[in-house]
C-alpha atoms as an extended CHARMM CRD file, in Angstrom:
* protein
*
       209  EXT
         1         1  UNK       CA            -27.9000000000     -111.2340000000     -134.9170000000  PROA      1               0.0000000000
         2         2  UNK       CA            -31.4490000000     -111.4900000000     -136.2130000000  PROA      2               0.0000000000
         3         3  UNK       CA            -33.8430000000     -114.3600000000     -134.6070000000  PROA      3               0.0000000000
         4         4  UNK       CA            -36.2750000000     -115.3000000000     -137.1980000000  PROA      4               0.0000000000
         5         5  UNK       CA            -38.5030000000     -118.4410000000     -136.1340000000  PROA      5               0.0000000000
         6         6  UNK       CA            -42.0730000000     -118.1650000000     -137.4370000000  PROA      6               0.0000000000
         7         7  UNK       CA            -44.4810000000     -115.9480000000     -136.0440000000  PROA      7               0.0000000000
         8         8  UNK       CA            -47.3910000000     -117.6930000000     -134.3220000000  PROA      8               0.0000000000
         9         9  UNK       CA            -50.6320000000     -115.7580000000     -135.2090000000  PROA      9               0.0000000000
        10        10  UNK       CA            -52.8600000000     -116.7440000000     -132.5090000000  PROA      10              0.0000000000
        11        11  UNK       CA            -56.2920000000     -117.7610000000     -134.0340000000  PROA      11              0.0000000000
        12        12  UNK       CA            -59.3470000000     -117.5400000000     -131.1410000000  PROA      12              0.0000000000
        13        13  UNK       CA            -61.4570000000     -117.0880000000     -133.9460000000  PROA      13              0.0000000000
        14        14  UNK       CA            -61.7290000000     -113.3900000000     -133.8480000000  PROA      14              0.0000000000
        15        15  UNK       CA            -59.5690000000     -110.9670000000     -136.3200000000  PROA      15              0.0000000000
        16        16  UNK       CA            -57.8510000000     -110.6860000000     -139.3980000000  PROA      16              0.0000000000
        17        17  UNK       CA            -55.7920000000     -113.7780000000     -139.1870000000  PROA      17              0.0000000000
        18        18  UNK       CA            -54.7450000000     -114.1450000000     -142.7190000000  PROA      18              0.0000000000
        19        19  UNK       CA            -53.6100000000     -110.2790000000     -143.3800000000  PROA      19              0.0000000000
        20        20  UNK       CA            -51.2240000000     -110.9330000000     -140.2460000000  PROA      20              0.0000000000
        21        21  UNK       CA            -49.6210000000     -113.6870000000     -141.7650000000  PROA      21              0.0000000000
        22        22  UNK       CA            -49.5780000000     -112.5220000000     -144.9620000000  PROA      22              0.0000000000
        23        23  UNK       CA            -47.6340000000     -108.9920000000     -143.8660000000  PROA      23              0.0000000000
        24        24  UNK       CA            -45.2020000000     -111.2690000000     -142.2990000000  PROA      24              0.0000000000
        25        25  UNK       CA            -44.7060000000     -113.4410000000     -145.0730000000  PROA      25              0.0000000000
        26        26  UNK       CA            -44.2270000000     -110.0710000000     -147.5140000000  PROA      26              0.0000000000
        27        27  UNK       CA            -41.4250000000     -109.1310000000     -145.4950000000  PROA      27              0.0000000000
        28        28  UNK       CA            -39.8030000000     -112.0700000000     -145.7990000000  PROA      28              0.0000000000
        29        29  UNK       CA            -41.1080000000     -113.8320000000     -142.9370000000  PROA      29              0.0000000000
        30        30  UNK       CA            -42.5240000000     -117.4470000000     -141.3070000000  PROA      30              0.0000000000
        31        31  UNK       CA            -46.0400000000     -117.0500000000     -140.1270000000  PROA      31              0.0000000000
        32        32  UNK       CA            -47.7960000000     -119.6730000000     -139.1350000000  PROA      32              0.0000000000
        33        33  UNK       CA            -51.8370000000     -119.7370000000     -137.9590000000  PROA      33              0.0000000000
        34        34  UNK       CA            -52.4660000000     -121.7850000000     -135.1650000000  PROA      34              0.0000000000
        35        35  UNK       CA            -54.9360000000     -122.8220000000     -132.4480000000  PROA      35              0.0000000000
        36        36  UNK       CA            -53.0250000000     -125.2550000000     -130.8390000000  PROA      36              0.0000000000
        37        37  UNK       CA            -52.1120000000     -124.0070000000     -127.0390000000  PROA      37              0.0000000000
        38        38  UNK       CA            -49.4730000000     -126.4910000000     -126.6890000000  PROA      38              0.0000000000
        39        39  UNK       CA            -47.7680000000     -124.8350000000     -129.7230000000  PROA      39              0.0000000000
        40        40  UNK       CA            -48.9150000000     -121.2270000000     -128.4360000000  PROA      40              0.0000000000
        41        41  UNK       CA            -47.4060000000     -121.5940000000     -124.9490000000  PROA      41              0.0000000000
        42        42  UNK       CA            -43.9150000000     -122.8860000000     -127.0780000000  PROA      42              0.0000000000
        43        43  UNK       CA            -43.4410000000     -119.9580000000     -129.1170000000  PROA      43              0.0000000000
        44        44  UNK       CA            -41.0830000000     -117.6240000000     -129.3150000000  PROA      44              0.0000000000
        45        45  UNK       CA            -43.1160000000     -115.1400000000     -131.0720000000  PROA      45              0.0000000000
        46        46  UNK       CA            -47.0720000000     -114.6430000000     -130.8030000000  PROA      46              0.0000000000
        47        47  UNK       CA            -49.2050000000     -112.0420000000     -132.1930000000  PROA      47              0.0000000000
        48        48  UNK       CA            -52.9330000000     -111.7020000000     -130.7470000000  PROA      48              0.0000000000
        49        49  UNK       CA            -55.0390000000     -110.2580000000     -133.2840000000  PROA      49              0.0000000000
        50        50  UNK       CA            -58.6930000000     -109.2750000000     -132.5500000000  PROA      50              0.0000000000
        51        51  UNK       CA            -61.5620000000     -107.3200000000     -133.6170000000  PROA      51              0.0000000000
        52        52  UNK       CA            -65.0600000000     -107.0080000000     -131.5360000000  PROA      52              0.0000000000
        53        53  UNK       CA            -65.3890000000     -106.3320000000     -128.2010000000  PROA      53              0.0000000000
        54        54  UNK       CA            -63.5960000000     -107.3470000000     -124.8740000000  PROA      54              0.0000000000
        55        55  UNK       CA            -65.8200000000     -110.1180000000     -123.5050000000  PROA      55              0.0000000000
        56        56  UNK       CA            -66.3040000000     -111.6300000000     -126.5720000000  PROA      56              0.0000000000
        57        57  UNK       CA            -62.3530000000     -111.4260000000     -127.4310000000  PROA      57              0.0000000000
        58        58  UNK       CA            -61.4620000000     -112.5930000000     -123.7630000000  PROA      58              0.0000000000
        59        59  UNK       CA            -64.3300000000     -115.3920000000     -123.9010000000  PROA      59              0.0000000000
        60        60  UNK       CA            -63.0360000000     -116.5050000000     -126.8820000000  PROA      60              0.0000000000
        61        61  UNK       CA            -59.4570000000     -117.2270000000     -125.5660000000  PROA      61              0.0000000000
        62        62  UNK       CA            -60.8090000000     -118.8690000000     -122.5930000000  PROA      62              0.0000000000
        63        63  UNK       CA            -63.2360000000     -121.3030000000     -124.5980000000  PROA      63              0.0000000000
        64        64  UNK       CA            -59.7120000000     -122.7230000000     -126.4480000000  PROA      64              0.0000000000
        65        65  UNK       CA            -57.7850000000     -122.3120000000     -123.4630000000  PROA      65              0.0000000000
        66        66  UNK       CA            -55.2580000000     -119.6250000000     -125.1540000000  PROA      66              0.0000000000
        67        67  UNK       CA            -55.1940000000     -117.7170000000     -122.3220000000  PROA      67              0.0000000000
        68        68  UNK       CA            -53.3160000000     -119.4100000000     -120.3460000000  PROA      68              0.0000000000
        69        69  UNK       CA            -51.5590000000     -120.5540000000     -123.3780000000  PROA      69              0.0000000000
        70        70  UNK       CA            -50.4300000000     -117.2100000000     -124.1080000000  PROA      70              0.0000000000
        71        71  UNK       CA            -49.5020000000     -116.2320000000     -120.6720000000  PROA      71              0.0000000000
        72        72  UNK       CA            -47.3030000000     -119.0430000000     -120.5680000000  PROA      72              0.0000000000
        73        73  UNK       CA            -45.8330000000     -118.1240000000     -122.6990000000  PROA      73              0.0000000000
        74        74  UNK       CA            -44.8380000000     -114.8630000000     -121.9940000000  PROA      74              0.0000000000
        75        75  UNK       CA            -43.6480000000     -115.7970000000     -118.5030000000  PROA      75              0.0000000000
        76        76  UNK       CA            -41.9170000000     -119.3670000000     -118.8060000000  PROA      76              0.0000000000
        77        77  UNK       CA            -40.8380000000     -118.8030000000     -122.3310000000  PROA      77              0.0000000000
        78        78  UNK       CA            -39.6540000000     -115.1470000000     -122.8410000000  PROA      78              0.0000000000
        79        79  UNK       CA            -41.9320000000     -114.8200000000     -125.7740000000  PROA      79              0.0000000000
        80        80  UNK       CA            -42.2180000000     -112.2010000000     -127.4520000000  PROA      80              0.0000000000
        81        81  UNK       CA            -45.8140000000     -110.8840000000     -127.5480000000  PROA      81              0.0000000000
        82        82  UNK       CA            -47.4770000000     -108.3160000000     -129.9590000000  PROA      82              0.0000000000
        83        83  UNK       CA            -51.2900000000     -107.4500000000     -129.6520000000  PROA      83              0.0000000000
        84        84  UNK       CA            -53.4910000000     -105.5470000000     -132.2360000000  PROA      84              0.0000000000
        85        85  UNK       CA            -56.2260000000     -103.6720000000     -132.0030000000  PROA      85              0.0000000000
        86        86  UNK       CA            -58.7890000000     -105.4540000000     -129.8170000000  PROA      86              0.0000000000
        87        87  UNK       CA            -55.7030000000     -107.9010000000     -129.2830000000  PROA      87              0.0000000000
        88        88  UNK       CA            -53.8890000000     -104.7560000000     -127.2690000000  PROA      88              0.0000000000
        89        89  UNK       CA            -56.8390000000     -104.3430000000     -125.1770000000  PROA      89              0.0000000000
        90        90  UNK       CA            -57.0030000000     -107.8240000000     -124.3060000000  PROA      90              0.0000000000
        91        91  UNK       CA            -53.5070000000     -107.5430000000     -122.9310000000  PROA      91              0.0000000000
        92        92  UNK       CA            -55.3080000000     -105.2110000000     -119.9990000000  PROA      92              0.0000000000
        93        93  UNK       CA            -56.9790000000     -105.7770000000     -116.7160000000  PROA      93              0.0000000000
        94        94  UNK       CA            -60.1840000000     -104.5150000000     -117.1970000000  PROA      94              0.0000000000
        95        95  UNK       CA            -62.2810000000     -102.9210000000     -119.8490000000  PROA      95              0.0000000000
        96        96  UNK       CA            -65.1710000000     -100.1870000000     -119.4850000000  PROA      96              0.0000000000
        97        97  UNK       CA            -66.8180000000     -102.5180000000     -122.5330000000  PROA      97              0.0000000000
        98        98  UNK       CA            -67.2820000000     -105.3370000000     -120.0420000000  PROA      98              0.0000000000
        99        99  UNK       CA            -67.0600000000     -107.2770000000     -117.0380000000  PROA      99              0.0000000000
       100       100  UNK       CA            -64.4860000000     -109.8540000000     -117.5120000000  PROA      100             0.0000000000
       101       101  UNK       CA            -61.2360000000     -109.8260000000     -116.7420000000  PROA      101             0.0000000000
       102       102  UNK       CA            -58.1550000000     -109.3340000000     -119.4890000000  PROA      102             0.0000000000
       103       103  UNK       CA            -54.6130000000     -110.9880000000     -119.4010000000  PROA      103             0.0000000000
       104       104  UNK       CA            -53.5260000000     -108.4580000000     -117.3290000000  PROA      104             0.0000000000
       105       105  UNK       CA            -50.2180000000     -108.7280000000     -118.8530000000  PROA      105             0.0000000000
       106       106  UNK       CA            -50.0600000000     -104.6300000000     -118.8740000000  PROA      106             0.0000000000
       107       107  UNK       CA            -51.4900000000     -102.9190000000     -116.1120000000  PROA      107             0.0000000000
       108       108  UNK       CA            -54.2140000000     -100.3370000000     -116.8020000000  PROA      108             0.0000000000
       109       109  UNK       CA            -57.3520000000     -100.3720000000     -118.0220000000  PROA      109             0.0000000000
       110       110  UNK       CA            -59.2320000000      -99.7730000000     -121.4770000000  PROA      110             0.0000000000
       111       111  UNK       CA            -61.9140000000      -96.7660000000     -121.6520000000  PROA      111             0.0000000000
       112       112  UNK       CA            -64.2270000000      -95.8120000000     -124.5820000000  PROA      112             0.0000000000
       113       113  UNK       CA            -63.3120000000      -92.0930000000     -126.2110000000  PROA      113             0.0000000000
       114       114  UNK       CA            -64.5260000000      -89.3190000000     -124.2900000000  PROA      114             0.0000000000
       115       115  UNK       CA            -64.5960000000      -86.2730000000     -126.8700000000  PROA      115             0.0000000000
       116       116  UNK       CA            -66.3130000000      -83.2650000000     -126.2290000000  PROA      116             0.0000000000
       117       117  UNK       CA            -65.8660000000      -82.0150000000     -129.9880000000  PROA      117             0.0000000000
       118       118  UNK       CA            -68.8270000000      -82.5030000000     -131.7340000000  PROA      118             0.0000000000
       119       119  UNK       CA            -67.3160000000      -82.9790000000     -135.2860000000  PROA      119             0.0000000000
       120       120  UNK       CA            -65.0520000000      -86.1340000000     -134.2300000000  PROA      120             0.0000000000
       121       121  UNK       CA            -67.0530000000      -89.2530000000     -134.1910000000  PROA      121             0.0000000000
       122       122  UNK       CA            -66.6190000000      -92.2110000000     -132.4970000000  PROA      122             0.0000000000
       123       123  UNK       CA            -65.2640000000      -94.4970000000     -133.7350000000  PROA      123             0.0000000000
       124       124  UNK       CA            -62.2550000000      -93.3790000000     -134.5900000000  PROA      124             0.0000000000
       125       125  UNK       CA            -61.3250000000      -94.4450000000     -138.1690000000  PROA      125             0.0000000000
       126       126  UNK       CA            -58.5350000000      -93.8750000000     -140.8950000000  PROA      126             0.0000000000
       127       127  UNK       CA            -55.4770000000      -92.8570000000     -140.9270000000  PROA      127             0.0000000000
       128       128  UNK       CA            -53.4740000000      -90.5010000000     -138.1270000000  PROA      128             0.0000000000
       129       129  UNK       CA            -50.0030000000      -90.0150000000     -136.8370000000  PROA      129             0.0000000000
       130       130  UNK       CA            -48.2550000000      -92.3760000000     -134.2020000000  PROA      130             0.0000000000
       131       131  UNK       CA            -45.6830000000      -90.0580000000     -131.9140000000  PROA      131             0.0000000000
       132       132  UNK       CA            -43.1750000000      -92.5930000000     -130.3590000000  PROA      132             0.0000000000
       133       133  UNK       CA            -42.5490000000      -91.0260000000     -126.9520000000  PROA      133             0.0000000000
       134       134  UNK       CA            -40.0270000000      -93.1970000000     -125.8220000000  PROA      134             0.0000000000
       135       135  UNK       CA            -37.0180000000      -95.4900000000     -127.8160000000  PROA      135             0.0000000000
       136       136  UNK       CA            -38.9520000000      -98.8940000000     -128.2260000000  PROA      136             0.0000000000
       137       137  UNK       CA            -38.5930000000     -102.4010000000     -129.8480000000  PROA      137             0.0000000000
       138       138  UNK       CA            -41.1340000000     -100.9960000000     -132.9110000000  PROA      138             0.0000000000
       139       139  UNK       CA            -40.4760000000      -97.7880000000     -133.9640000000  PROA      139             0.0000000000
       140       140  UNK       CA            -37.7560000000      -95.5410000000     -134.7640000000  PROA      140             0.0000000000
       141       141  UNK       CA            -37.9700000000      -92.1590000000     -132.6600000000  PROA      141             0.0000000000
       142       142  UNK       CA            -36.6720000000      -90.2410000000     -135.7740000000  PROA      142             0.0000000000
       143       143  UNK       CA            -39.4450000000      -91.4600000000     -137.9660000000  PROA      143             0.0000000000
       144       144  UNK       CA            -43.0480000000      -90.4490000000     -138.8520000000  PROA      144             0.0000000000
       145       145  UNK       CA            -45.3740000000      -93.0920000000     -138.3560000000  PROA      145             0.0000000000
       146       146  UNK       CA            -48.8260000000      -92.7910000000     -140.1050000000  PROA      146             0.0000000000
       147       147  UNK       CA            -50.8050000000      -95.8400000000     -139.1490000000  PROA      147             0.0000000000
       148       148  UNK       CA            -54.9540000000      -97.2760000000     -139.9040000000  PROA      148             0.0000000000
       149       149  UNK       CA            -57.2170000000      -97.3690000000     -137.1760000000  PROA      149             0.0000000000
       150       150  UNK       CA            -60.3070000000      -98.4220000000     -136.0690000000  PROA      150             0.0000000000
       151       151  UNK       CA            -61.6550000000      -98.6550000000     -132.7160000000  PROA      151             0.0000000000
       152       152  UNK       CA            -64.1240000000      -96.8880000000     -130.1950000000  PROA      152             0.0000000000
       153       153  UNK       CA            -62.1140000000      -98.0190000000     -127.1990000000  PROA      153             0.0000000000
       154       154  UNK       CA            -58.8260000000      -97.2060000000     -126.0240000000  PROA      154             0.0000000000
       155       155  UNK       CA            -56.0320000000      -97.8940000000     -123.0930000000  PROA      155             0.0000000000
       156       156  UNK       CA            -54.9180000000      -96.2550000000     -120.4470000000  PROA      156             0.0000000000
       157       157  UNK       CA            -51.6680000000      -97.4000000000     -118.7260000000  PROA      157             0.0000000000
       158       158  UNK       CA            -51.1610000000      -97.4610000000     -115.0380000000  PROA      158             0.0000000000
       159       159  UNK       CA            -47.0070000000      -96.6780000000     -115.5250000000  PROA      159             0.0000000000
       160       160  UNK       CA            -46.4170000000      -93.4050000000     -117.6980000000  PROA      160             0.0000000000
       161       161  UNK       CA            -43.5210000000      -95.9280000000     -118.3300000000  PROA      161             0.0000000000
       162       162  UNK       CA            -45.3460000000      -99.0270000000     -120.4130000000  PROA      162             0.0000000000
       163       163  UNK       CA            -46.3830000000      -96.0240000000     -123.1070000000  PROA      163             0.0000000000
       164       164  UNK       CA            -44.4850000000      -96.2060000000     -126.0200000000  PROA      164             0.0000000000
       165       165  UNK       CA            -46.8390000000      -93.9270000000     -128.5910000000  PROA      165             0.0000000000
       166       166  UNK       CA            -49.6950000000      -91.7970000000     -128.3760000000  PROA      166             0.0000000000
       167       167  UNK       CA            -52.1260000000      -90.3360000000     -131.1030000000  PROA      167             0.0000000000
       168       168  UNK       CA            -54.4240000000      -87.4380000000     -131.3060000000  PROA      168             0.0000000000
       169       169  UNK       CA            -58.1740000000      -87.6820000000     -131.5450000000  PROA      169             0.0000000000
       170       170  UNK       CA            -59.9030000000      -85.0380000000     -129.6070000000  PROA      170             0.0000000000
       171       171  UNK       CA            -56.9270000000      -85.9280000000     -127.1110000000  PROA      171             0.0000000000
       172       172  UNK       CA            -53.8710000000      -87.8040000000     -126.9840000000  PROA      172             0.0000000000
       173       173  UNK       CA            -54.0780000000      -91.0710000000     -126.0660000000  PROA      173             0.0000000000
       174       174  UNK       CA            -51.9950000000      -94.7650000000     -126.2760000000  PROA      174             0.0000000000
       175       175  UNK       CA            -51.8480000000      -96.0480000000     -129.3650000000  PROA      175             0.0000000000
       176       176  UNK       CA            -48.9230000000      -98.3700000000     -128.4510000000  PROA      176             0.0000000000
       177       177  UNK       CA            -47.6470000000      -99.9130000000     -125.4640000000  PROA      177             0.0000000000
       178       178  UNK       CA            -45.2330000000     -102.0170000000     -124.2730000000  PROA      178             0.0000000000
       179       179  UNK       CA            -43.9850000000     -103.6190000000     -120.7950000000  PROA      179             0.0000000000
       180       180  UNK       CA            -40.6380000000     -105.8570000000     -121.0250000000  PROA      180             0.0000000000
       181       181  UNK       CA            -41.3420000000     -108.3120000000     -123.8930000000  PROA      181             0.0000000000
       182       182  UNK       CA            -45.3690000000     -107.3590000000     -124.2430000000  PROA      182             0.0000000000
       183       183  UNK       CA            -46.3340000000     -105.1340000000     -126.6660000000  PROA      183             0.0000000000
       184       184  UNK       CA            -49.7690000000     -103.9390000000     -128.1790000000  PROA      184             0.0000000000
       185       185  UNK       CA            -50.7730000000     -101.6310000000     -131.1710000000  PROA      185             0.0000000000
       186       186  UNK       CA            -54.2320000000      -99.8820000000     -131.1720000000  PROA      186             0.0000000000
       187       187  UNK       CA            -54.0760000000      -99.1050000000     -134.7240000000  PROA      187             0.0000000000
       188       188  UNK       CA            -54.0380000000     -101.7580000000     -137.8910000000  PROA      188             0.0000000000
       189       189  UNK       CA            -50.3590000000     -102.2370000000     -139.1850000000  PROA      189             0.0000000000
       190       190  UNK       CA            -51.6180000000     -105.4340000000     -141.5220000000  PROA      190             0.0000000000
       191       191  UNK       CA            -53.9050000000     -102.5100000000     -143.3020000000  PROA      191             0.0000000000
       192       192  UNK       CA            -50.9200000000      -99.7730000000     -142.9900000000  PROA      192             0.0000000000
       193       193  UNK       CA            -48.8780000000     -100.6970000000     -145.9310000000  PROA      193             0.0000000000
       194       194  UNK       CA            -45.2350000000      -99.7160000000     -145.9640000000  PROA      194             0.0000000000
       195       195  UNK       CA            -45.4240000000      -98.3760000000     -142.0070000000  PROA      195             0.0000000000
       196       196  UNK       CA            -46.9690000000     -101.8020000000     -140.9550000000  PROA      196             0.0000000000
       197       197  UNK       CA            -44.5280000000     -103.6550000000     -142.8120000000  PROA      197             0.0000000000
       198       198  UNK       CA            -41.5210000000     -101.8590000000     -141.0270000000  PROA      198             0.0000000000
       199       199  UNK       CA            -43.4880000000     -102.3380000000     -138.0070000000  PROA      199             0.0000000000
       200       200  UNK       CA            -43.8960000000     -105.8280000000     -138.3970000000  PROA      200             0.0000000000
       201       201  UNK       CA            -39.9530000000     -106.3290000000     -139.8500000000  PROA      201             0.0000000000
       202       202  UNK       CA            -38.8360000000     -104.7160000000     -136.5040000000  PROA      202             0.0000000000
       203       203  UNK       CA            -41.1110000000     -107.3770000000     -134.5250000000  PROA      203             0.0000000000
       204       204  UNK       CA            -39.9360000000     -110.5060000000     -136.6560000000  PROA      204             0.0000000000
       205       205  UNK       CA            -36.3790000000     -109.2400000000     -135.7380000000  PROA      205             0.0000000000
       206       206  UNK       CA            -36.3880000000     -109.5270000000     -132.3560000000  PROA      206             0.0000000000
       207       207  UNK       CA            -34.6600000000     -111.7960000000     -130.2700000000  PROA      207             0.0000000000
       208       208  UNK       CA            -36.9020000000     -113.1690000000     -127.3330000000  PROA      208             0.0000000000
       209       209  UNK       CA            -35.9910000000     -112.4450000000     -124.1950000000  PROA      209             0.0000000000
């Protein structure tokens, strides 16, 4: 049984909104933009986009009133949540970029890259390999998953449990996560072609909890 209501891309005015949507819609999809936290804390399905950094992404939520919105919706409505990018740090408690607070909807806390090889540069951008390390609601253990990314910041879960893939860059760290029905992506599957669309087809085909 397949559950396919739209997709709510959550728009606080801070990442690629449109390339969401449009992913969904190429894999045969309902996505639908939207603002509104009345239909946010409704939804079945939400996906937090971001890009820039935590305050400003956090701030931005709180200034529409989508964070509680979102949490809402994740607790009262068994929504299905998926955060990229900045949108999977916001799902945190706290970041090292800033002061405020995240949704705490994952516990652990996002750090910038500590490398002590001189030849990788932060940020970390293009392409690299996703391990699964556990069976999870978006990926297939059996596969290789090759995935874009950029970002100078990344998470670090409190349960070993909530970590669902890692990637190496100097050292392995999360690049997905997931706890019950929240999950969160550090890499770019709307820029990640035919990986981000089976990512994405596995997300629209989940039933909410």
């Amino acid at each position: 049984m397949k559950y396919n209501s739209p997709v709510i891309v959550v728009d606080s005015g801070m990442g690629n909104l449109a390339s969401v949507a449009n992913m969904i819609r190429k894999i045969g999809g309902e996505a639908k933009i939207s603002s509104s936290p009345d239909e946010i804390r409704q939804a079945h399905k939400l996906i937090l986009p971001g890009v820039g950094s935590f305050d400003a992404g956090i701030n931005a939520l709180k200034e529409r009133s989508l964070d509680t919105a979102v949490k809402a919706a994740v607790k009262e409505n068994g929504c299905m949540l998926l955060g990229i990018c900045l949108g999977m740090q916001l799902l945190f408690e706290t970041s090292e970029e800033g002061n405020q607070s995240g949704l705490g909807l994952i516990k652990g806390h996002v750090r910038y890259f500590q490398l002590n090889d001189e030849k990788l540069r932060v940020p970390h951008m293009g392409w690299n390999i996703v391990k699964p390390k556990r069976s999870s609601n978006l990926f297939d253990l059996e596969d290789e998953h090759r995935f874009y990314f950029v970002h100078s910041y990344h998470v670090n879960c409190m349960n070993a449990k909530d970590v669902s893939a890692t990637t190496h860059h100097g050292y392995d760290f999360v690049s997905a996560a997931q706890s019950g029905n929240v999950m969160g992506v550090q890499f770019h599957p709307e820029k990640s072609h035919r990986f981000g669309m089976a990512l994405f087809k596995r997300f629209y085909d989940l039933l909410p909890c």
